[in-house]
C-alpha positions as CSV (number, residue, x, y, z in Angstrom):
1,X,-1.7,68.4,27.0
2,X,1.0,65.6,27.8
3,X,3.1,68.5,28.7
4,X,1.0,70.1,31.2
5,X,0.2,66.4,32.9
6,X,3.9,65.8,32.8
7,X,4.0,69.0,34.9
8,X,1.6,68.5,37.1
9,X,2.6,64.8,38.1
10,X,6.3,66.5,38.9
11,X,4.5,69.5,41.2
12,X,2.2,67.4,43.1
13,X,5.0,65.5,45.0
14,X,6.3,69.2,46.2
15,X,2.6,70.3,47.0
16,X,2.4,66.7,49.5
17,X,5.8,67.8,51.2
18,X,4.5,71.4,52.0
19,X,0.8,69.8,52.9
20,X,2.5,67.4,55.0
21,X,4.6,70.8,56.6
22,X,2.0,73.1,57.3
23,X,-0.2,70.5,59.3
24,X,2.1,69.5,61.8
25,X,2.9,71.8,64.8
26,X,5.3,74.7,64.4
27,X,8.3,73.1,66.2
28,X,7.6,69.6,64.4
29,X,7.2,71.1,61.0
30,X,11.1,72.8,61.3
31,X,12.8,69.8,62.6
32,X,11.0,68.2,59.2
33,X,12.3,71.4,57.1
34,X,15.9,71.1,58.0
35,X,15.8,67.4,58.0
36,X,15.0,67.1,54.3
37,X,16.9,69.8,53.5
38,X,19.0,67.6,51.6
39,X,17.5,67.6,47.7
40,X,17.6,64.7,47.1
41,X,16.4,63.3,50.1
42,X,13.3,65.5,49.9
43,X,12.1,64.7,46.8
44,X,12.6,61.2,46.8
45,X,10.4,60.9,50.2
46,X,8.0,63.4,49.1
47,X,7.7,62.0,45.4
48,X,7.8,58.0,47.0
49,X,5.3,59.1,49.8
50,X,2.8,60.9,47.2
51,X,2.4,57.9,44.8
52,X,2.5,55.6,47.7
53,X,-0.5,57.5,49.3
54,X,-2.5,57.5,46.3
55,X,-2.2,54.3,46.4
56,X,-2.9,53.1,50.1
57,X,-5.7,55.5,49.9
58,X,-7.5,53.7,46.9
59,X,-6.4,50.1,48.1
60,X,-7.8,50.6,51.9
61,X,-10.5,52.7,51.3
62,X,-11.7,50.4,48.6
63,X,-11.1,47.1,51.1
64,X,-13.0,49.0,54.0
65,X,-15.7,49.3,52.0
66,X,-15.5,46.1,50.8
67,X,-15.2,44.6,54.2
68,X,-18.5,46.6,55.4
69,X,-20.4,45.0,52.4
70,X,-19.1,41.5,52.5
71,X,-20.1,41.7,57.0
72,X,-23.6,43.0,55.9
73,X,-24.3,40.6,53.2
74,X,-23.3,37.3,55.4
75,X,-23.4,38.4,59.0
76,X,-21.6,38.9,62.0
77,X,-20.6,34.9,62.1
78,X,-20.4,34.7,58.4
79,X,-18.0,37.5,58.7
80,X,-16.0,35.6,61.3
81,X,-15.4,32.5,59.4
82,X,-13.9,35.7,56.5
83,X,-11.6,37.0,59.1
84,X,-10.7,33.2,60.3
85,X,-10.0,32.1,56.7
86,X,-8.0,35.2,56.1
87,X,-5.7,34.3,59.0
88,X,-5.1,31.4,57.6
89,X,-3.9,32.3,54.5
90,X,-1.9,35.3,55.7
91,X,0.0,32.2,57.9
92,X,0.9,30.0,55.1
93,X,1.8,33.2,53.4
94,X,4.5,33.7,55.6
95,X,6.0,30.0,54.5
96,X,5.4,30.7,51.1
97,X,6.9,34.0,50.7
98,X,10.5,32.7,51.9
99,X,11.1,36.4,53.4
100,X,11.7,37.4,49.5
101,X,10.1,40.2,49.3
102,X,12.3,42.2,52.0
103,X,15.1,40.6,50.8
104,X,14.8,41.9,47.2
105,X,14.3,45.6,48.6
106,X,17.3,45.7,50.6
107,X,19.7,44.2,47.7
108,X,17.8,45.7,45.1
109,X,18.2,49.6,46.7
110,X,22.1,49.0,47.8
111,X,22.8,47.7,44.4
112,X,20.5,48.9,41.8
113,X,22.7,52.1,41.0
114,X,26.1,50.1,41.5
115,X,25.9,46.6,39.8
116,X,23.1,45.8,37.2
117,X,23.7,42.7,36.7
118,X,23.9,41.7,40.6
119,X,20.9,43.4,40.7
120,X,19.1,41.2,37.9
121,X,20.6,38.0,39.4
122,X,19.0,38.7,42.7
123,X,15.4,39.3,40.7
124,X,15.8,36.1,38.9
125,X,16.8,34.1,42.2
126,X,14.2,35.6,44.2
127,X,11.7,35.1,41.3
128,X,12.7,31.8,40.9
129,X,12.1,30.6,44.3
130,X,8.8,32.4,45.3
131,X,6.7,30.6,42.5
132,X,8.4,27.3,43.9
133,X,7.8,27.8,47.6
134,X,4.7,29.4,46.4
135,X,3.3,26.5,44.5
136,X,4.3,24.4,47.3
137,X,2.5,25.9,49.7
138,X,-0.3,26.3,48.1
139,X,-1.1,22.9,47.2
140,X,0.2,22.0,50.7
141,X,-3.0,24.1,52.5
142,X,-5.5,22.5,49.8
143,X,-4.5,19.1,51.1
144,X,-4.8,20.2,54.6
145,X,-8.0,21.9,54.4
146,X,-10.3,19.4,55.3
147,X,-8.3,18.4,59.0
148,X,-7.7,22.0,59.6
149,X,-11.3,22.5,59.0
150,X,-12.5,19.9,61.2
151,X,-9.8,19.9,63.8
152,X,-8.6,23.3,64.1
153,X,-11.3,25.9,63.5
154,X,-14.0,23.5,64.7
155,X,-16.0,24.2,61.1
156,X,-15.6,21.1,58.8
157,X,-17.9,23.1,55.7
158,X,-15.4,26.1,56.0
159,X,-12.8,22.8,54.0
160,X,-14.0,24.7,50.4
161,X,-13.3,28.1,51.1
162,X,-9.9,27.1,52.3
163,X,-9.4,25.0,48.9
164,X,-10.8,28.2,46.9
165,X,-8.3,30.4,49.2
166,X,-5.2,28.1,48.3
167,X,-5.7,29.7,44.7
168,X,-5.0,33.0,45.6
169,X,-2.2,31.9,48.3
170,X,0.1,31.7,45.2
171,X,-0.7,34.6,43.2
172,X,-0.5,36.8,46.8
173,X,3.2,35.0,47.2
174,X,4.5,35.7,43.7
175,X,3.1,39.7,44.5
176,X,4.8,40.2,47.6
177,X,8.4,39.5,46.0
178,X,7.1,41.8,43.0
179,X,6.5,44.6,45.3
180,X,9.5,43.8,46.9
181,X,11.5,44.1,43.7
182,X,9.5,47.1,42.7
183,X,9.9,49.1,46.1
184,X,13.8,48.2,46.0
185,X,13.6,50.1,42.4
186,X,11.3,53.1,44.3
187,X,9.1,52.3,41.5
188,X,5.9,54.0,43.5
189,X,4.1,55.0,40.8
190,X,4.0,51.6,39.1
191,X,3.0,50.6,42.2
192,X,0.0,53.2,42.2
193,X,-1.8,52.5,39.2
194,X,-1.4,48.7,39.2
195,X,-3.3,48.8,43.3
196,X,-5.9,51.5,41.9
197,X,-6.8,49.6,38.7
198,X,-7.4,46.3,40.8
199,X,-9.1,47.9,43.3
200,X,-11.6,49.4,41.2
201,X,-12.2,46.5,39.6
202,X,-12.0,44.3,42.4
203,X,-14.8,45.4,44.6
204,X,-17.7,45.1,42.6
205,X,-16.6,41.3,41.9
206,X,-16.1,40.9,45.6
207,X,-19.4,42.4,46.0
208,X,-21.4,40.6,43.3
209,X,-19.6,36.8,44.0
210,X,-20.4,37.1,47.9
211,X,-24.3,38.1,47.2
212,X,-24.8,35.1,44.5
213,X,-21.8,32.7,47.1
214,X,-21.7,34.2,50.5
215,X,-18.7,33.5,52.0
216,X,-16.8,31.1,49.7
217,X,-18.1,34.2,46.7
218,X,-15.6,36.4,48.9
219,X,-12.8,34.0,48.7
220,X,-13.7,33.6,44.9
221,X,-12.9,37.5,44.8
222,X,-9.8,37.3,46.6
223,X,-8.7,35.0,44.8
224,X,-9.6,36.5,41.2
225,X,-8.4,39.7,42.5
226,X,-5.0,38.5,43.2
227,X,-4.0,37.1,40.0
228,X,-5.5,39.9,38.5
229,X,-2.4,42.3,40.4
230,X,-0.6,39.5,39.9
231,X,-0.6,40.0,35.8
232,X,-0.6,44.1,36.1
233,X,2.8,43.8,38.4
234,X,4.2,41.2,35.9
235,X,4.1,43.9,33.2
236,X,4.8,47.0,35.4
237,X,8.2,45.2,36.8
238,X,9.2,44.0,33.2
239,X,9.3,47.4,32.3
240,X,10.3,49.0,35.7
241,X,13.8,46.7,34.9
242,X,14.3,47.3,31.2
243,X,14.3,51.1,32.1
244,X,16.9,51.1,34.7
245,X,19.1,49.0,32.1
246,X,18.5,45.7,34.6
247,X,18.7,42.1,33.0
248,X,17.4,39.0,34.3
249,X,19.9,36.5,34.4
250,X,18.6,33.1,35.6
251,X,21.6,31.2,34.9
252,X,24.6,29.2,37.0
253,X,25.6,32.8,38.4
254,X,22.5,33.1,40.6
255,X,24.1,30.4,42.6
256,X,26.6,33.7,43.6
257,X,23.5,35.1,45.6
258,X,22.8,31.9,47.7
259,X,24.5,33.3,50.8
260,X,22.1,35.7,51.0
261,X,19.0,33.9,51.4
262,X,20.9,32.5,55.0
263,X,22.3,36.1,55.9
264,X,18.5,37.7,55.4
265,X,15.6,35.8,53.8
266,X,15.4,32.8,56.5
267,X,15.5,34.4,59.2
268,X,13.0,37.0,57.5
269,X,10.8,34.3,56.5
270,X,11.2,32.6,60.3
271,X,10.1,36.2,61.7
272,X,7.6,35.9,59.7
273,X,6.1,32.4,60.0
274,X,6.1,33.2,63.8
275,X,4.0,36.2,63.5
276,X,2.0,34.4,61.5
277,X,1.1,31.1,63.3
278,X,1.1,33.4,66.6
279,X,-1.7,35.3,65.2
280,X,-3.5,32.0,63.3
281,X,-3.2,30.2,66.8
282,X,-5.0,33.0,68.4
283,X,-7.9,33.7,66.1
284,X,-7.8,29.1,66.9
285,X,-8.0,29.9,70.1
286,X,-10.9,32.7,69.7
287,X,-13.0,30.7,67.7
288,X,-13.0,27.4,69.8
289,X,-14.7,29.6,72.5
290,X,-18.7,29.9,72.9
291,X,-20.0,31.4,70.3
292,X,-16.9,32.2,68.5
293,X,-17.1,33.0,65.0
294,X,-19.5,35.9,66.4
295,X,-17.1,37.1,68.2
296,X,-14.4,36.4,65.8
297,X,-16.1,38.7,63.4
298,X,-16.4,41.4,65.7
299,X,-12.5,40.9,66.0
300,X,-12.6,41.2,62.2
301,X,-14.3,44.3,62.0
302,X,-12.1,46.4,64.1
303,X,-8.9,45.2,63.1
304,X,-9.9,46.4,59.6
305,X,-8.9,49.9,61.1
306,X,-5.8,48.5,62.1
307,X,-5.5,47.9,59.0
308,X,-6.6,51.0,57.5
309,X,-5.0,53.5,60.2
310,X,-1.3,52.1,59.8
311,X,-1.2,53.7,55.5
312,X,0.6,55.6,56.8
313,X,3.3,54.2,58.4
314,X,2.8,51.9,55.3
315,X,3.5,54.3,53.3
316,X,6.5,55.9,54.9
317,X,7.9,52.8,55.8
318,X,7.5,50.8,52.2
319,X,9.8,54.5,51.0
320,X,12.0,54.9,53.7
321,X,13.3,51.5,53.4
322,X,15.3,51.7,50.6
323,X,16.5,54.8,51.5
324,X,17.7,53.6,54.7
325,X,19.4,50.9,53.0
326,X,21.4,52.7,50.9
327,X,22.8,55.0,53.8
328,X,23.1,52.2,56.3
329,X,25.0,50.7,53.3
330,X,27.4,53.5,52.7
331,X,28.0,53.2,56.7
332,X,26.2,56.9,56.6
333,X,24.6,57.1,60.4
334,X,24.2,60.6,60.5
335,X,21.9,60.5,57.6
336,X,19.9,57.4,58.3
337,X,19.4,58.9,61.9
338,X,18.1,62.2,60.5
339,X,15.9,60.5,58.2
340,X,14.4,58.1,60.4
341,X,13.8,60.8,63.3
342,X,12.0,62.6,60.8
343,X,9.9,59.2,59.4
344,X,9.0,59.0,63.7
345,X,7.9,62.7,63.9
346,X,5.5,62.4,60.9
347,X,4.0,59.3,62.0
348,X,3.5,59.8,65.4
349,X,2.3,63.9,64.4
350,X,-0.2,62.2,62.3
351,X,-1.2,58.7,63.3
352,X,-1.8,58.9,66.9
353,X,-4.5,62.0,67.0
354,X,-6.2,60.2,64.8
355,X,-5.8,56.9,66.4
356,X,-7.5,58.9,70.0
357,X,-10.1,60.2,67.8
358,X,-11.3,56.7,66.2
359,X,-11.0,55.2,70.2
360,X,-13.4,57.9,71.2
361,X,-16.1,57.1,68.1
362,X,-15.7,53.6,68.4
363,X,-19.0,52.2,68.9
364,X,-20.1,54.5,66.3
365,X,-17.8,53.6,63.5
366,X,-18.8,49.8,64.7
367,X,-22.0,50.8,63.6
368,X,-21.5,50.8,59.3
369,X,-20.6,47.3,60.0
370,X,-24.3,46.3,60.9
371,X,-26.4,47.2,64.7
372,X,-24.8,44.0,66.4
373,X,-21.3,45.1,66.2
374,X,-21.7,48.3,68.5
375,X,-21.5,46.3,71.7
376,X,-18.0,45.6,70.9
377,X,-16.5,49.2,70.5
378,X,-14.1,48.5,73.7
379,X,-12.4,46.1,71.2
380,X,-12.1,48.1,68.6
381,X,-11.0,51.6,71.2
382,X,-7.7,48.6,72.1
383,X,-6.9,48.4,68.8
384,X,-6.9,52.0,67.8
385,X,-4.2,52.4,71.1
386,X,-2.5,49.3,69.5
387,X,-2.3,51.7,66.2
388,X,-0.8,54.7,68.3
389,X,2.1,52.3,69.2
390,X,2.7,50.5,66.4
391,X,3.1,54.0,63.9
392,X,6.2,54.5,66.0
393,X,7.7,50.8,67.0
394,X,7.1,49.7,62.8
395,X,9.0,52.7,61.5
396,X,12.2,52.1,63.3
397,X,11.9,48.4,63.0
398,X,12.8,49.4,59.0
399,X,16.4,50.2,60.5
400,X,16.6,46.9,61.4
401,X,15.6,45.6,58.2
402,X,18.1,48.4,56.2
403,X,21.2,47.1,58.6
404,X,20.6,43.3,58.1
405,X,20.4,42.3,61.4
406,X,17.4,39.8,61.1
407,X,18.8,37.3,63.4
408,X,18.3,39.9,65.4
409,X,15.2,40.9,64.3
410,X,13.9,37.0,64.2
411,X,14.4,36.4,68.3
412,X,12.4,40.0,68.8
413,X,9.4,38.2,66.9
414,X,9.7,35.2,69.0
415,X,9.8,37.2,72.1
416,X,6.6,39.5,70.4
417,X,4.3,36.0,70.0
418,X,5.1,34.5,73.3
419,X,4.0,37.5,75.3
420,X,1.2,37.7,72.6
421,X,-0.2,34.1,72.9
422,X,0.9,33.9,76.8
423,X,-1.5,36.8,77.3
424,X,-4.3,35.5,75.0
425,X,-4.7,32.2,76.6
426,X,-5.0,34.0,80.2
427,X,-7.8,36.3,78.5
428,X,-9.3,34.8,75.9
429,X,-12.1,34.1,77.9
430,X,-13.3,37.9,77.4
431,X,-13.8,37.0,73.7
432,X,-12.5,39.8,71.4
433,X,-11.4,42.0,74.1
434,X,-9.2,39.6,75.6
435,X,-7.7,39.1,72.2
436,X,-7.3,42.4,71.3
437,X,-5.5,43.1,74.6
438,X,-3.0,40.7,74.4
439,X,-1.9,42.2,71.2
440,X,-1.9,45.5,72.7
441,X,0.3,44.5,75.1
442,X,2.5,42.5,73.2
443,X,3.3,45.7,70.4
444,X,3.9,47.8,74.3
445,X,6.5,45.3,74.7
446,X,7.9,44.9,71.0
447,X,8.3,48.8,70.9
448,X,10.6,48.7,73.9
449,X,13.5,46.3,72.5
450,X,12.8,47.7,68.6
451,X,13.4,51.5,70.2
452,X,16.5,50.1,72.3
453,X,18.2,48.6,69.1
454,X,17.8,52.2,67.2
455,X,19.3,53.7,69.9
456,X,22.5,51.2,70.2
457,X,23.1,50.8,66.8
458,X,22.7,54.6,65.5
459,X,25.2,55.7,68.6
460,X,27.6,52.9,67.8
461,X,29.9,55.2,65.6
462,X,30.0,58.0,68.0
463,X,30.5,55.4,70.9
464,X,34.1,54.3,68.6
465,X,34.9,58.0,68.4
466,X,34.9,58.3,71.5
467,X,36.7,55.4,72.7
């Protein structure tokens, strides 16, 4: 019986390549063919791709229905003050996670096969410092709640959930360097069944604490629901490390790996925090309008299908990257060009069809989410065009993590959130449709210097041959 599992888990990898072949048109499915004609290349993006989909599947169908339940059971204001809180904590994510978790894939891929014990050293540094910046920040927004509460989002009792969010902050931080660690090992499967068993048993908690609690019962689930993946990756990476022969080695070596938090994880981190208090000053600047948090959770609701529509990409990107890394390491530009033309094709094949199809059903998918939503389905047709761009501009943008240019990458992001907030405080007077405009707009933009950069630094070597 183990046998025949054993088989099966090795064919179905295989069986997603040729599903993934025979759905695309003719032309687009032989440029994939004889891009991944490569073995190894293949089966490492069809087996990474296969676990990673289980497990984006599970994890964002799971949170979609989640998110319908938790809008039904409090309400379309209720449900903004969700979304409102959940910007806020995905903003002092981005301090707390020190740009760690990108950090330990790149390293982690280029030297995981070459140098073990780098390798470990760069777990235990990055370990180290995410349960301190972590902790940090953590306590940092419970102190803050109750002026951010009353002076920023304009909702002094919303001081609680904030508090009871700060819990989770750190368990969240502490996950994104696991995953970071984990994806840098292409450790998908680990990955798979830690996200399905919390997601199954996350809902129903989610479900159950926001009947009894309302809102604050959702950030109660959140928050149990992070430590709970918290624990599961814990185990998975301990074991994930002691199988590819990798010590952790938190001693007066790790000081050897300091350079590279100034070379990649500040600037990664400043990218970050930028996206992140663009986005929180937005949803400020949404909520301070009349009637706000009503049209804040209308916001809420269709940026879920953001959400949901870019798995894919997700999942593509979160394999590709260390793949990338390793070529761009080995200074191989013909590969890491071939691979990341065929990461676009798939993507944009797949994504943006479905991306039209969900802007044409808009108000009706609006609709699961309760009858007061549907007047908003022009919001949620912007973000599904914000999807269609974003499958292609986020895929390349995983070249610029692989190469290490995130100085580079950093002024992009500042550019990205002053066209995003320039535009949001001209429109935000059209509520959620001004906001999800400006986004739109801002991704047009981002996707124009991202697809520049690909081009200049794929056709750098042949530009030296020739000259």
């Amino acid at each position: 019986m183990r046998q025949n599992t054993q088989q099966v888990c090795e064919l179905l990898p295989n069986t997603f390549l040729e599903a993934c072949r025979r759905n695309m048109p003719i032309r687009l499915s032989d440029r994939l063919r004889l891009r991944m004609s490569e073995p190894s290349v293949g089966m490492r993006l069809a087996r990474g791709a296969f676990w990673s989909l289980i497990s984006m599947v599970v994890v964002r169908f799971l949170g979609l229905a989640a998110a319908i339940l938790v809008a039904r059971l409090v309400g379309k204001t209720g449900f903004g003050e969700f979304g409102t809180i959940q910007s806020s904590i995905f903003m002092f994510g981005t301090f707390s996670g020190l740009g760690l978790g990108v950090t330990a894939t790149k390293y982690v891929a280029e030297l995981r096969e070459k140098d073990a014990v780098r390798t470990g050293r760069i777990i235990a540094l990055t370990g180290t410092l995410v349960w301190g910046t972590g902790l940090a920040v953590s306590c940092t927004l419970a102190l803050l709640a109750p002026w951010l509460a009353i002076h920023v989002l304009a909702s002094p009792h919303m001081a609680g959930m904030l508090q009871i969010a700060a819990i989770g902050l750190l368990a969240m931080t502490v996950n994104g360097a696991q995953i970071g660690v984990l994806t840098g090992l292409e450790s998908f499967k680990t990955m798979a069944w830690v996200n399905c068993v919390s997601g199954v048993v996350s809902l129903p908690l989610m479900i159950l604490l926001t009947w009894r609690l309302g809102v604050a019962g959702a950030m109660w689930g959140f928050a149990a629901t992070q430590w709970l993946t918290w624990a599961l990756f814990h185990f998975g990476l301990r074991a994930e490390c002691k199988k590819h022969a990798i010590p952790f080695l938190l001693d007066r070596t790790v000081r050897q790996e300091i350079p590279i938090l100034w070379r990649y994880s500040i600037p990664a981190m400043i990218g970050g925090i930028i996206g992140g208090v663009a986005t929180w000053a937005a949803s400020a600047m949404l909520v301070n309008q009349p009637d706000g948090y009503a049209k804040m959770g209308a916001f809420t609701a269709a940026n879920h299908w953001f959400t949901i529509l870019l798995f894919l990409p997700g999942i593509l990107g979160q394999v590709a990257l260390p793949m990338l890394s390793e070529r761009v390491g080995q200074d191989n530009l013909p590969q890491a060009r071939k691979l990341l033309l065929t990461l676009v094709a798939i993507n944009g094949g797949i994504v943006i069809p479905v991306a039209a199809i969900g802007a044409l059903l808009s108000r009706h998918i609006l609709l699961l989410y309760g009858p007061t939503y549907s007047d908003h389905w022009p919001t949620l047709a912007l973000v599904f065009a914000t999807v269609a761009i974003y499958s292609i501009q986020s895929t390349v943008w995983q070249l610029l993590t692989a190469s290490g240019r995130m100085w580079t990458g950093l002024l992009m992001n500042l550019g990205w959130a002053i066209i995003f907030l320039g535009l949001t405080w001209l429109w935000i007077a059209q509520g959620d449709l001004g906001l999800a405009a400006a986004r739109l707009a801002a991704y047009a933009a981002h996707s124009v210097w991202t697809l520049w950069f690909a081009y200049w630094f794929l056709g750098r070597k042949q530009r030296d041959h020739c000259s």
